[in-house]
Short mmCIF file of the C-alpha atoms (twelve columns), coordinates in Angstrom:
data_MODEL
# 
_entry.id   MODEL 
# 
loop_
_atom_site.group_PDB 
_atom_site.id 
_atom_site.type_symbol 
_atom_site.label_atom_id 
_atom_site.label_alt_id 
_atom_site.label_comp_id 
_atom_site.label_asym_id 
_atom_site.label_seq_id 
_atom_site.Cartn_x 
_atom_site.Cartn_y 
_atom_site.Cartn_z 
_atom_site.pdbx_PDB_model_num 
ATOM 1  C CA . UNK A 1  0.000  0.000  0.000   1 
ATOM 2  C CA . UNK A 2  2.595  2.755  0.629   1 
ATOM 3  C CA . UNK A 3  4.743  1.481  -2.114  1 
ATOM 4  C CA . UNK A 4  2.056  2.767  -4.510  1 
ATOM 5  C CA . UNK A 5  1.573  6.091  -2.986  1 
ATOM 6  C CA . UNK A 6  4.901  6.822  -3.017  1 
ATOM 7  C CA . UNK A 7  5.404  6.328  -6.619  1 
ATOM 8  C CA . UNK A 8  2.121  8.132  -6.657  1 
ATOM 9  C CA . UNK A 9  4.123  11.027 -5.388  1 
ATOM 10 C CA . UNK A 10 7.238  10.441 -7.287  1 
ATOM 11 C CA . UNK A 11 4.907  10.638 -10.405 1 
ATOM 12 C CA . UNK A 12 3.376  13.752 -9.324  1 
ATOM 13 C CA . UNK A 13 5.833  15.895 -8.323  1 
ATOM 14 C CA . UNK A 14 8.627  14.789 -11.314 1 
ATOM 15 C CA . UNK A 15 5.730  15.281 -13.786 1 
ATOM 16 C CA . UNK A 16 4.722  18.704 -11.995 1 
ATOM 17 C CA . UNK A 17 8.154  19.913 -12.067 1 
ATOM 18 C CA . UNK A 18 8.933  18.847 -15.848 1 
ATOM 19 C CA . UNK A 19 5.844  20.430 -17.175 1 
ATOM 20 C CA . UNK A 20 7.321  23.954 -15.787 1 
ATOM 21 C CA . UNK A 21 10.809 23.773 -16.040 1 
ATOM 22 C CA . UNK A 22 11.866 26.496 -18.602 1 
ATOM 23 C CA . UNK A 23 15.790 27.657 -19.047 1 
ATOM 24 C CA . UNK A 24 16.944 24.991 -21.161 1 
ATOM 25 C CA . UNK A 25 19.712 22.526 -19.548 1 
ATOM 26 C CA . UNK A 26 20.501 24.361 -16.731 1 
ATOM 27 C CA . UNK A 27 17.011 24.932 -15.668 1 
ATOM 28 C CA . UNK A 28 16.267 20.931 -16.559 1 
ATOM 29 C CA . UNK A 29 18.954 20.467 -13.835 1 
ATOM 30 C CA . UNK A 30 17.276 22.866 -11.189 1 
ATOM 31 C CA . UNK A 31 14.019 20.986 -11.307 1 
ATOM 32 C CA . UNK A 32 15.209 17.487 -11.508 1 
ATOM 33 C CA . UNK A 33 17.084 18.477 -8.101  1 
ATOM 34 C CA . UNK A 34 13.931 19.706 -6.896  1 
ATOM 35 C CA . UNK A 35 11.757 17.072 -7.528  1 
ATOM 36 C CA . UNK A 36 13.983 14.543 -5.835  1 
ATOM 37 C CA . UNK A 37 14.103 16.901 -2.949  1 
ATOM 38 C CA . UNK A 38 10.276 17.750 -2.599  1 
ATOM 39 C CA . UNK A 39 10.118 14.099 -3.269  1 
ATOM 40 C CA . UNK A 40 11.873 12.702 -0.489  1 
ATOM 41 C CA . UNK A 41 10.681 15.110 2.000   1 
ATOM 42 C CA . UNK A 42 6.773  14.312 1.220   1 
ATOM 43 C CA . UNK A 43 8.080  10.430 1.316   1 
ATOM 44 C CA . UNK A 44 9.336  10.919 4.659   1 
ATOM 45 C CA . UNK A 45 6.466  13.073 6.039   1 
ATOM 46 C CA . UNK A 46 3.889  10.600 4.257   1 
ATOM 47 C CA . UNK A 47 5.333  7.782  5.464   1 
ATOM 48 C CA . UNK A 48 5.000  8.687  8.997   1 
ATOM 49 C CA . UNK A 49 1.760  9.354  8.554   1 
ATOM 50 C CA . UNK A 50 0.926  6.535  7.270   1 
ATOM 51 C CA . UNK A 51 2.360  4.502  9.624   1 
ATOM 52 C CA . UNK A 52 0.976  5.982  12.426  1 
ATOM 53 C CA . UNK A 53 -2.457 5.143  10.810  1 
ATOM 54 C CA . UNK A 54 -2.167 1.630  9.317   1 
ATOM 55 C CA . UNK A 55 -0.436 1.355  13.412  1 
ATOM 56 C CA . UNK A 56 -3.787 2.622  14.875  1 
ATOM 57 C CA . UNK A 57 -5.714 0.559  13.033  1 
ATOM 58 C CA . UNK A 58 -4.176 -2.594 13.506  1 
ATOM 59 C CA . UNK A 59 -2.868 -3.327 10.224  1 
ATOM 60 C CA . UNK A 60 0.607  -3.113 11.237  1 
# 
């Protein structure tokens, strides 16, 4: 289950941050460092919180 939303964020935020990168190669390297920022901090924060529900509801 949090295998998929992960890549569910992965997806979004890479595809989010391709669609408005503009200043050719240089600005193609901004967002791709971006995305895998954004990415791992919403993995991190998502992943606690899901954690702490699948936890509370016994699925853990």
């Amino acid at each position: 289950i949090k295998s998929l939303f992960f890549a569910f964020i992965i997806v979004t935020v890479s595809s989010y941050m391709g669609i408005n990168t503009s200043g050719g190669a240089e600005g193609v390297g901004k967002s791709t460092t971006q995305a895998v920022v954004i990415s791992m901090i919403l993995i991190l924060v998502s992943d606690f919180f899901m954690t702490m529900l699948l936890n509370a509801l016994g699925i853990i």
